[in-house]
N, C-alpha and C positions, 0 to 999 in steps of 0.2 A: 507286711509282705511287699516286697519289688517287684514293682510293674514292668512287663519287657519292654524293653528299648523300641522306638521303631528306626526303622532305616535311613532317617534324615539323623539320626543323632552319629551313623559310622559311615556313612556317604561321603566321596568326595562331592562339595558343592560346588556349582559354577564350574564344571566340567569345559572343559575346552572341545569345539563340535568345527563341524566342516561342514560348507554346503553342498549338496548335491550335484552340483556343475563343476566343482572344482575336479581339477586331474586327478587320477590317481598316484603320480608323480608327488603331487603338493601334499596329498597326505601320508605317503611314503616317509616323505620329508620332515613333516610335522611329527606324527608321532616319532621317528627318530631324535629330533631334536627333545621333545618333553619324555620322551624315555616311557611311552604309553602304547599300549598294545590295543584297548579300545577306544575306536572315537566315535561321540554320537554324531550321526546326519541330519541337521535340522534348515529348515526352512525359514527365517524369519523367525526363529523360535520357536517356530512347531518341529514335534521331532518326527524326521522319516522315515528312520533306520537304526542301522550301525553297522560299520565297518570296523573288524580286526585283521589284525595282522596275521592272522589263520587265515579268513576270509583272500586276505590278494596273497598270499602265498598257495591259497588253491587254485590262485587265477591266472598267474605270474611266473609259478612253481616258484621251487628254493634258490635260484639264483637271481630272481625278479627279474627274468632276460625277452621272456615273453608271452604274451603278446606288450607291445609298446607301451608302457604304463602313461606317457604323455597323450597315446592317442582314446584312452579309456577313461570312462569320468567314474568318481565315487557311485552317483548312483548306478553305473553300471557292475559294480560290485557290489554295493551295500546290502544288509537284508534288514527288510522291510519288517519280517514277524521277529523280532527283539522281545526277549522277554524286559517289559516294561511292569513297575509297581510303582503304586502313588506314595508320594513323600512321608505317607502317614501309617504305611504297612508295617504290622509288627518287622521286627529283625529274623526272630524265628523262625516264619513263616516265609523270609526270603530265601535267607538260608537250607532248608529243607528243601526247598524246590528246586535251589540250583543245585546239593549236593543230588536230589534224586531225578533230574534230568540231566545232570554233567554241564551246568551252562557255567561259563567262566565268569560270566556281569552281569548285571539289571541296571538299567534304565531307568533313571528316576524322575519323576515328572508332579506337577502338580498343576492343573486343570488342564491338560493337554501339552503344556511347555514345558522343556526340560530346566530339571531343576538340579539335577545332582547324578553320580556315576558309582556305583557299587560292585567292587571288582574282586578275585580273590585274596590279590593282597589288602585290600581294607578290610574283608576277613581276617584274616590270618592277626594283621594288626589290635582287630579287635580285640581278636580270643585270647593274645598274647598278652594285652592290656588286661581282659581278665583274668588271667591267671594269678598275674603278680596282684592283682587286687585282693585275690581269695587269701592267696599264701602271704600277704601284708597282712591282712585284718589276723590269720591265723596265728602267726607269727612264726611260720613256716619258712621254708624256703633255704635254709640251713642244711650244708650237707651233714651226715653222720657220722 
């Protein structure tokens, strides 16, 4: 019998993070350039948040015009209570929690430091990975 995956095995690792202090400008920027909608807040490696691109578009509104995104720091947007799980949490169990609270990411950490970023699309990615998995071994996947 298959044992469930945990969440380090479909995790982005080494997640790219911003610090606290930094403008909201610079992460504007950032995640625009790496094409990422969540970034974790961390400290030195400890993590203290996260910011998404929902988060300063509720701060910002849709046109990012105001208030001054240069004069506001990440932590002044970031949120603090992140659903965060240890690197060693079943997948299932993340999964379900974010389908039955609507949360878009987890936070992934191992003894308090960030370790890795699990978002809808590395969902998506996964499931799609197993699908062709099931319908290979089947030898499915053949239209009719």
């Amino acid at each position: 019998m298959k044992k469930i995956p945990s969440i380090k095995t479909a995790m982005t690792a080494f997640p790219y993070s911003v610090q606290p202090g930094a403008s909201l400008h610079q992460a504007i920027e950032f995640m625009r350039t790496h094409n990422i909608r969540h970034l974790p807040v961390a400290d030195h490696g400890e993590l203290m948040g996260l910011v998404s691109d929902r988060d300063i578009k509720l701060v910002l509104g849709p046109d990012f015009a105001y208030p001054d995104p240069d004069k506001l720091t990440v932590g002044d947007v970031m949120r603090a209570d992140t659903y965060t799980v240890d690197l060693d949490e079943r997948l299932d169990n993340v999964l379900a929690h974010m389908a039955e609270h609507h949360i878009g990411s987890a936070v992934v950490t191992r003894h308090g430091k960030l370790a890795g970023m699990f978002t809808q699309s590395d969902a998506c990615r996964e499931f799609a990975e197993y699908l062709r998995d099931q319908f290979r071994k089947s030898g499915g996947g053949d239209a009719a």
